[in-house]
Every structure is written in structure tokens, then in C-alpha cells.
N, C-alpha and C positions, 0 to 999 in steps of 0.2 A: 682301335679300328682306324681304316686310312679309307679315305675317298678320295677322287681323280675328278675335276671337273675343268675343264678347257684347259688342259694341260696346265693347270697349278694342284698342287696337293693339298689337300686342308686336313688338318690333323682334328679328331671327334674323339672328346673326352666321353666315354660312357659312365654310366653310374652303375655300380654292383653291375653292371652286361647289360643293363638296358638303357638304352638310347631314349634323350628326352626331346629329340625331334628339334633340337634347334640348333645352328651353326656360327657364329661368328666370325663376318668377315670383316674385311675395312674395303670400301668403297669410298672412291673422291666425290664430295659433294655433288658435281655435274652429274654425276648415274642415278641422284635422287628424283623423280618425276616429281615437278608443280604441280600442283591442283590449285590452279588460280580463283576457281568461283569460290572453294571454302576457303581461300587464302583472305579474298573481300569478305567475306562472313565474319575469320577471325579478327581481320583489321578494325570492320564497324564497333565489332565487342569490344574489343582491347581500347580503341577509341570512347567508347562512352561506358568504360569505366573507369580512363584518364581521365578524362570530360567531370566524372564524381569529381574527382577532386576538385577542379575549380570553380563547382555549386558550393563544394563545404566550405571550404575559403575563402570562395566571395561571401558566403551567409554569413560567418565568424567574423566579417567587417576587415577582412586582410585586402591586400592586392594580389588578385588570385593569378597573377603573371605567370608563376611559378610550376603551377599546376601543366602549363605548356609543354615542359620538359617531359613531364609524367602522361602525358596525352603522343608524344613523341614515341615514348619509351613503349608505353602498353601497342600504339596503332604498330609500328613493326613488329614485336613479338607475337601479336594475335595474329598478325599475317604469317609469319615463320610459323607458328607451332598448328595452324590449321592447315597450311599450305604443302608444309614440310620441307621448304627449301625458301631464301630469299634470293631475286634475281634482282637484275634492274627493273625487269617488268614487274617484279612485287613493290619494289620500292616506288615507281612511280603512282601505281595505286595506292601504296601506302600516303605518300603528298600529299592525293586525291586526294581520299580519305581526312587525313588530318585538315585541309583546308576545310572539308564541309563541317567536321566535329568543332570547327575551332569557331567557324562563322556563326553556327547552328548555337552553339553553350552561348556565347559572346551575349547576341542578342537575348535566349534563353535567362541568362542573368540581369542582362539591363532592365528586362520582361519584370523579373520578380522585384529589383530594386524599386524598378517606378511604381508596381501593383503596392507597397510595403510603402514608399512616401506618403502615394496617393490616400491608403486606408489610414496613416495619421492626421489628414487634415477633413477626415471625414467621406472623401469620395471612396466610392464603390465602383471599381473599373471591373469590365472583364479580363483577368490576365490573355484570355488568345487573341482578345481584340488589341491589348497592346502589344504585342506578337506579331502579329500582322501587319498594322499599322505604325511599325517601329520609324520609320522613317520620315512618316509626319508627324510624330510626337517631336521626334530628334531635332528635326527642323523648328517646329514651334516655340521648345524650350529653348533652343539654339545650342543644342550638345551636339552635332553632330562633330567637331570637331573631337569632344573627349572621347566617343565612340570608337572613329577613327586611331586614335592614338590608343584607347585600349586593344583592339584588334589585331595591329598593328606589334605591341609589344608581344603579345599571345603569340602571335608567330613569327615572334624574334627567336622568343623563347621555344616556342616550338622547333626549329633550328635549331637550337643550340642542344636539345636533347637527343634530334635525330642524328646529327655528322654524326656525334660519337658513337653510338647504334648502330650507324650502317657499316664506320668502318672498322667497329671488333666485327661485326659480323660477316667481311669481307676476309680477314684476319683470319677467322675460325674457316671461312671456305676452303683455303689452301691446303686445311690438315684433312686425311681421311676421316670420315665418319664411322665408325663400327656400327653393324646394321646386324641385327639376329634375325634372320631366314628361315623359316620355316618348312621343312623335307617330307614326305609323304615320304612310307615306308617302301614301296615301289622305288622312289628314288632312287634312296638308300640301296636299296638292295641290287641295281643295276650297277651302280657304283661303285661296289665294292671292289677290293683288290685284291686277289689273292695270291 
């Protein structure tokens, strides 16, 4: 079978005569339409499941630095795969994103470290009270300096996972995407060519 559609021809492999109603073209990335609100939805996700990683790392007594990359890596692809395109305006929300998941775990951790000192020498804190009040503990103990410097390195490292993310991703934008279309039988049938 042959169909005609804005003056290119697209050649449709049938199976034993019948048509299984899908086409295969190549479209250049820019004719894929964003959907930026589930792009931010994938990003949150892909971000606090990066985020996992640097609870289990911090808990295992490692420097959970590392996990930043991985926090990098998930916030762009849950942007990409919910959004179905990455732009510049995905990738600035993706930042977005990453800055709040990176600041949000950061303290999150320090939250569980100090609940975990505290419950060895006998006190009983609430963890959301020191959650909330991260700031006057920080100061009191006199950490805010190490805080800082953990923060700090998280989106060192968070940078160093994203460059490379954005620009294979930029990379792949150049090539067409193959996209399967789906034809209603109507379609089909006006477009035929006899």
C-alpha cells in the first residue's frame, strides 16, 4: 500500500492485507510538543529518587557527595520522559528542581544525623523539630560552616552530573526522532492511492 500525505510518500508495510493502524515517521525533535506541568512532576520524581541515593549513603556512614550526580542524572530524565522533549525551559526547571531536592535531602540528612547522635547520649529530640530549627542547632553546635561546605559540594557534584546530561541530550536533539502515529481507518482510506 502507498499513502500521500503533504506531498511526501510514506511507504505502509501491511501484515497478511491487514493494516495494523500504525506508521512510522522521523520527525526532528522541535515538532515534539512539551508538556511542561508533567515535565515538573517527572523532574520532582526522578529528583527524590536521586535524593534515595544520598539517604543510603549518608545512613552507610559514606560521603554521600556522589549521590549529586545521580540526583542530576534522574531530575533531567524524569523531566525528559514525562515532558517528552528537553528544552532550555526544561532544563531551567530541572536546576530549579535540583536546587530544592539538593537543599531539602541536605538538611533531611543532617535532620537524621543529629536525631541518631542525640538518641546516643540519651536525649529524645523530635526529628521535624530539628528540621525546622536546623539553623539554630547549626549555629549553636557551631556547624554551620560544615553544612555549608556539604551543600555546597552536593551541587558541585550535582553539576558535574547535569553538563554531561544536557549536552548528549542536546546531541540526540540534532538527530530525528522516529515517532509511531497512529491512522484511523478513514484516514487511511482517503489516502489511498490508486
Amino acid at each position: 500500500m502507498m499513502f500521500k500525505r503533504k506531498n511526501e510518500d510514506l511507504v505502509v508495510e501491511s501484515n497478511g492485507g491487514i493494516y495494523n493502524g500504525l506508521i512510522e515517521e522521523n520527525f526532528p525533535v522541535e515538532a515534539i510538543k512539551e508538556n511542561v506541568p508533567a515535565g515538573i512532576v517527572g523532574a520532582f520524581l526522578g529528583g527524590i529518587i536521586g535524593s534515595l541515593l544520598i539517604v543510603l549513603i549518608g545512613l552507610l556512614g559514606f560521603v554521600a557527595s556522589i549521590g549529586g550526580v545521580a540526583v542530576a542524572v534522574t531530575t533531567l530524565t524524569g523531566y525528559e520522559k514525562f515532558a517528552k522533549k528537553l528544552s532550555v525551559r526544561g532544563i531551567v526547571i530541572s536546576v530549579i528542581v535540583m536546587i530544592i531536592i539538593i537543599t531539602f535531602i541536605t538538611r533531611l540528612e543532617w535532620t537524621i544525623d543529629i536525631c541518631m547522635e542525640m538518641s546516643e547520649y540519651g536525649g529524645d529530640i523530635s526529628p521535624l523539630a530539628v528540621f525546622l530549627n536546623m539553623h539554630a542547632i547549626l549555629k549553636e553546635f557551631d556547624c554551620v560552616a560544615d553544612y555549608v561546605i556539604e551543600i555546597v559540594v552536593l551541587f558541585i557534584f550535582t553539576a558535574i552530573g547535569a553538563v554531561p546530561t544536557v549536552k548528549r541530550k542536546y546531541i540526540e536533539k540534532s538527530t530525528p526522532v522516529k515517532v509511531k502515529k497512529a491512522r484511523t481507518m478513514t484516514e487511511i482510506a482517503t489516502n489511498i492511492e490508486e
